[in-house]
Every structure is written in structure tokens, then in C-alpha cells.
N, C-alpha and C positions, 0 to 999 in steps of 0.2 A: 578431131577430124576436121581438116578445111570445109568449109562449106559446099555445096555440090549446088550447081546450078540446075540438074536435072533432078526433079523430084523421084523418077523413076530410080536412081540411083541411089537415092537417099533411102527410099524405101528397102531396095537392097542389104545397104549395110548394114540397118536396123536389122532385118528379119535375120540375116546371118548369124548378128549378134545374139541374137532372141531364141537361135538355136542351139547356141555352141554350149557342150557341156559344162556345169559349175560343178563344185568342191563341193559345195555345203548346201544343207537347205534353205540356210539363209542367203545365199547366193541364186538356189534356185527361186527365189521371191523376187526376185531384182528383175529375173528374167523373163516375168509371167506375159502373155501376150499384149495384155495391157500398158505394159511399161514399155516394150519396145515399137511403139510408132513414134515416139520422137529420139531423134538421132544422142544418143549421149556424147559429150562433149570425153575428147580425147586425150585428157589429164589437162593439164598435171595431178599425179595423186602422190599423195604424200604418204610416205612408210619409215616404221620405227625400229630402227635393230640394235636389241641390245646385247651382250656379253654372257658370262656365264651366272646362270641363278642357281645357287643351293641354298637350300631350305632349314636344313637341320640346324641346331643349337640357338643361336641368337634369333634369325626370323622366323624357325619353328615357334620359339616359345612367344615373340612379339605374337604370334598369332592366334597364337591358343588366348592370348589376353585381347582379342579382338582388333589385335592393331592392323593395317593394311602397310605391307614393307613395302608396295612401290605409289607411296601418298606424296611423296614429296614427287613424283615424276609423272600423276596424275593428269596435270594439265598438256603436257606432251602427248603423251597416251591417246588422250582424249580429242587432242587436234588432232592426230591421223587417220589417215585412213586404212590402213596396214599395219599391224604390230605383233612383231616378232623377237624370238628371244631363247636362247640355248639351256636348254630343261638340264642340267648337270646334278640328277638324284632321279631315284624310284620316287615315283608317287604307287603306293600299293600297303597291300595290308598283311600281304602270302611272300612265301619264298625266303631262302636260307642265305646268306652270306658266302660271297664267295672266298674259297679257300685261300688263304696265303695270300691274299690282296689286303694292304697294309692300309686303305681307307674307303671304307666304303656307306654310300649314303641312302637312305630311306624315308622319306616323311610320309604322315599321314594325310588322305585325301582331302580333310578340312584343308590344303593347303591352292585347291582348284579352286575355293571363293573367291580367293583374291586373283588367281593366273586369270580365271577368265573373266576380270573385269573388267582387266587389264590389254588382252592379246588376245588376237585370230588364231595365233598359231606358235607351235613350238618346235626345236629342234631336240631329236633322240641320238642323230648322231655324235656321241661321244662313248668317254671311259667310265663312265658312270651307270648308265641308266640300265646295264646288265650286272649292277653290283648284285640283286638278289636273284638273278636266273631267270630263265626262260616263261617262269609263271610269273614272278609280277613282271616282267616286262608285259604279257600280254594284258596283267590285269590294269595294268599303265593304261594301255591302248585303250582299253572298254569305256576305264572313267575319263579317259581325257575326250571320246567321241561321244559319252553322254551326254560331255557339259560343253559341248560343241567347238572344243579347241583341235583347233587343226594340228598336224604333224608332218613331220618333214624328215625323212632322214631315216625313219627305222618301220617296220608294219608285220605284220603278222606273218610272213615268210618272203624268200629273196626277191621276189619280184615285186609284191607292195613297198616293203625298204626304198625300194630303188624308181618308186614313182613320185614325179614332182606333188607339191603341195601347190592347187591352183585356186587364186582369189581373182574375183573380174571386178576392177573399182573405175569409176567414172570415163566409161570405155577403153582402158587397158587392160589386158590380163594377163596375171605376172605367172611365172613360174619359179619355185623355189625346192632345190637341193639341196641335202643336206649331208656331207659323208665325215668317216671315222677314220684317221690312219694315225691315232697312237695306241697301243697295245693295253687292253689284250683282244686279239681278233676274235676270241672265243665269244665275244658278243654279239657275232655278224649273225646276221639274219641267214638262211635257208632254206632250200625248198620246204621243209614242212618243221621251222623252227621260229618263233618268232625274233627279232632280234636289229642290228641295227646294219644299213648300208657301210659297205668299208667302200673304203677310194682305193678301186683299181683303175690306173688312167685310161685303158680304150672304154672300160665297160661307165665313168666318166663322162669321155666324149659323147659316149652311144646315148648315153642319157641326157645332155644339152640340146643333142641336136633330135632326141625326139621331142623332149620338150617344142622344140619350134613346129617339127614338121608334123607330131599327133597330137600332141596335147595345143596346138596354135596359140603358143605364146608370143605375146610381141617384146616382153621384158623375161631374161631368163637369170637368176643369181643362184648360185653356185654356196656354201655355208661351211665352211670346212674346220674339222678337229682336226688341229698338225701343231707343230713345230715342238720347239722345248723351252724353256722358259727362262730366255734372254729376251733383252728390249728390240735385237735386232732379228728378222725373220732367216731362216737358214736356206742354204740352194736349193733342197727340195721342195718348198713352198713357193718359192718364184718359180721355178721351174714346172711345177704344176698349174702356180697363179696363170702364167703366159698360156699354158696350153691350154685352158679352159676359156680363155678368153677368146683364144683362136679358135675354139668350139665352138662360140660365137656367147659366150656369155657375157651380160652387159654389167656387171661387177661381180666381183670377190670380196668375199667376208669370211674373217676366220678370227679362233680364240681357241682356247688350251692353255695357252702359257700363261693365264693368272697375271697379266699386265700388259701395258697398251706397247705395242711393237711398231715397228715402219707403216709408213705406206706410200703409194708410188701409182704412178697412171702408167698404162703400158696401152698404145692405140687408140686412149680417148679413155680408154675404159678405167676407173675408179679402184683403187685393189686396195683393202684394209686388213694387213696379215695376220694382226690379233684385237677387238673389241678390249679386253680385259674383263676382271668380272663386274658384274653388276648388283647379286644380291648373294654375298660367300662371306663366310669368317673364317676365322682361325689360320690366317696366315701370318707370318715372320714379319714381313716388310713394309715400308710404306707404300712400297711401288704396287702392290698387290692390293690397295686401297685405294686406287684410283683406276678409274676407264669412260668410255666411253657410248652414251647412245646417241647414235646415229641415226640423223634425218635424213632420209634422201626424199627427192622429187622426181616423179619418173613421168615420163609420154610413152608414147607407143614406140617412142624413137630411143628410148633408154634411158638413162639419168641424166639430169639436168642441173641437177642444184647439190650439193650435201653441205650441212652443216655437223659439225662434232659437238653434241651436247656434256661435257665433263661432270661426272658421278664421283663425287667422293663419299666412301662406301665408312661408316661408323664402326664402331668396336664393337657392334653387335649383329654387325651384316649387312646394315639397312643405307641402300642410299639416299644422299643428298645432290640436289643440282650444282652444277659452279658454273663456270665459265660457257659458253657457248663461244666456238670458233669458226671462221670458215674453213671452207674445205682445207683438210690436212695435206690433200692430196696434189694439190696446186702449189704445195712451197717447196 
């Protein structure tokens, strides 16, 4: 925030901020009366978003031998101030296989030691995190709110699903969304089901723009499971990209397709239509061994900076750092 030449008003914005509701209780710590008589400075705050993680086979077993699969990308992690990342598997210990679905993932919760060493927060909206049914999804939910990782994108019926995941870091506060539109929708959350947000576009819209006007975000992003898995993004992804931006949302992020796809600025605003994965095995290709975590720098006024940090992911899931580029999105 500029400086304010009247103290009276300073003291405003503090107490404002000192009221507004936090995510977490580690959030509500930030906010204690104490901390706000001096004004916080209005970012920039730096946030980490990475691609798809599955656990099972190769970084299940690194783990069970105590290894930590995101060690190589520790120092990242650890500069930020925000770190997120797409949960692509049950973490649960209950619930059956779903029928006639030709892959489906589960690991055990010793796998939360390492997520929350790592991350604020996760994304449910995907194909995945309804592989073992409507009980461990909710038992998902329990342990991931014991070990204080936040979620985005799926909650114990349609209405939590579909409520932003809000972090407040050095006077910005973001909001994040998180939706599903590759099948099977049988995983959508409902009134009294647990399960995950599907992207229907008004009910979309309805949610950016409360994000701004209830939840008083000044940064709003958007997290989306789409497309199919070519290098290039398909009409419905742009065409969703655009409208959410014109919701007012200050970037787009999306993954599914298992490899790193376009991206493109559309009114200033940042639009990355697939991450790729970040912590997954057992795929065919090389290109399904490579992606992307992404820095951005955000203010109250939106993004400001992103850097592409390049993940080349091993034959056992686990990635490695490479290259760091600038913005992808400016060439």
C-alpha cells in the first residue's frame, strides 16, 4: 500500500485488515490485534504452483524409505510465500475402487509428511481424488485439515466445493479456485455428498466474482482440470480461459493433459493451459516427463512477474530442477 500521509487513515486500513476473515488458524495468528497497528506492506508476495502430483509406485515407495520427493525443489518451496499444487490421488485408508475405471489412485497418509512441508494448500478438483468414493474423499478432507493443508476445489458438499481457498500474505489476499470438467462427473460434490467442484461456466462466474465482492479478494486465480492431452490447448479451454478472465480473474492455471501446453496473455492477464505433471510415473513419453513450477509475484493489483521453473521428473516420479525461464507467456 502507498503510504498515506494521514495517520487516521492508516490506522483504518490496518484495523480493516485486522478484521477480515482468514482460511486458517495460522492465518488467524497474523491477524491478532497486535500485529495489526502497523500497516503491512502490499506485496509483492511470491506464490508457487505446481502441476499434477501422484504418489503411488515410485514416490510411494521413495517414501516409505524416508525419502522427501519434492527435496530437489525445497529451496523454491521454501522462498515462497504461497505453495500450491494438484493432489492427483486419495490420500485415505477406507473406500472401494471405482467400477470400470481403468486407473485408479490411493496412497497412504504417511504421504501428508512430506505435502505439508511443502504446501499451504492443495487442489481436489480433478479425475482422480473420487477414485475410492464418497468416504475417502471425505476422509481425504479430515486428514488434510488436521495437518493444516488447505484445499481448493472439492469440500464436503456443493457448496464448500465451490468456496475459494483464501491465504492473506504481506497485505494481499488471494483467492483460489479450483474446478473439474474431465469426466467422470460422478465425483462432483452435492448437497449432502462429499466430492469435488465441476466447471459449470455461470455457476464459475458466480464464484470469481464472489470471491471479490464476499470473500474481498484483491488477487483472484481460477485452477482448472480440462483439456486432452496434446501440447496444444483446445477451443474449450480458451474459451473458458477468456471468460474467466473477464470475471475478473487475475490468471489461469490448468493441467490434465500429463504435459506442458500453450500459453498466451489475453488483457494483461497470464493464462498457463496445462502445468504438466510434477510428482507422477508410469507414463509412455518424454514429454509427460517434463513441466513446469511456476513463480508468480502478485500485489493487490495482480501479477506482476512469473518465472517458469522446468521439472524434469525421473523414472521414479521424483522431480528434478532445470532450466528457469522467463515469463512463457510474453513470447
Amino acid at each position: 500500500m502507498k503510504a498515506r500521509a494521514l495517520f487516521a487513515g492508516l490506522m483504518l486500513a490496518a484495523l480493516s485488515l485486522g478484521l477480515a476473515p482468514a482460511s486458517f488458524a495460522a492465518d488467524k495468528a497474523r491477524t491478532k490485534p497486535s500485529a495489526v497497528r502497523k500497516a503491512p506492506a502490499d506485496g509483492p508476495l511470491s506464490m508457487v504452483i505446481v502441476g499434477d502430483m501422484m504418489f503411488e509406485d515410485g514416490p510411494m515407495d521413495a517414501m516409505r524409505k524416508g525419502r522427501d520427493p519434492f527435496a530437489a525443489f525445497a529451496s523454491l518451496f521454501a522462498g515462497a510465500d504461497i505453495r500450491i499444487g494438484n493432489l492427483e490421488c486419495v490420500v485415505a485408508t477406507v473406500g472401494s475402487p471405482e467400477d470400470d475405471k481403468p486407473n485408479v489412485f490411493r496412497v497412504h497418509p504417511r504421504a501428508l509428511k512430506y505435502l505439508k512441508r511443502h504446501f499451504d494448500a492443495v487442489g481436489l478438483a480433478n479425475n482422480h481424488s473420487g477414485d475410492f468414493g464418497p468416504e475417502a474423499f471425505a476422509q481425504m478432507l479430515g486428514l488434510l485439515k488436521k495437518n493444516n493443508i488447505g484445499v481448493y476445489g472439492g469440500g464436503m458438499n456443493l457448496s464448500e466445493a465451490h468456496q475459494p481457498w483464501i491465504i492473506e500474505r504481506k497485505g494481499v489476499r488471494v483467492a483460489v479456485l479450483g474446478y473439474d470438467e474431465f469426466q467422470p462427473r460422478s465425483f462432483e460434490a452435492d448437497t449432502d455428498r462429499p466430492g469435488v467442484a465441476w466447471s459449470e461456466d455461470a455457476q464459475v462466474v458466480r464464484d470469481i466474482r464472489a470471491a471479490r465482492t464476499i470473500h474481498k479478494a484483491d488477487v483472484v486465480i481460477p485452477v482448472m482440470h480440462w483439456g486432452w492431452e496434446d501440447p496444444v490447448a483446445n477451443d474449450r479451454q480458451r474459451q473458458l480461459a477468456r471468460l474467466m478472465i473477464d470475471a475478473g480473474a487475475d490468471a489461469v492455471i490448468g493441467g490434465h493433459p500429463h504435459q506442458l501446453q500453450d500459453t498466451e496473455r489475453y488483457k494483461g492477464k497470464p493464462i498457463f493451459y496445462s502445468l504438466g505433471n510434477f510428482v507422477f510415473d508410469g507414463f509412455p513419453l518424454p514429454i509427460n516427463y517434463i513441466g513446469w513450477a511456476l513463480r508468480l509475484e502478485l500485489d493487490k493489483t495482480g501479477v506482476q512477474k512469473v518465472q517458469a521453473h522446468v521439472s524434469h521428473i525421473g523414472p521414479t516420479g521424483l522431480p528434478r530442477p532445470g532450466k528457469v525461464l522467463a515469463d512463457p507467456t510474453l513470447k
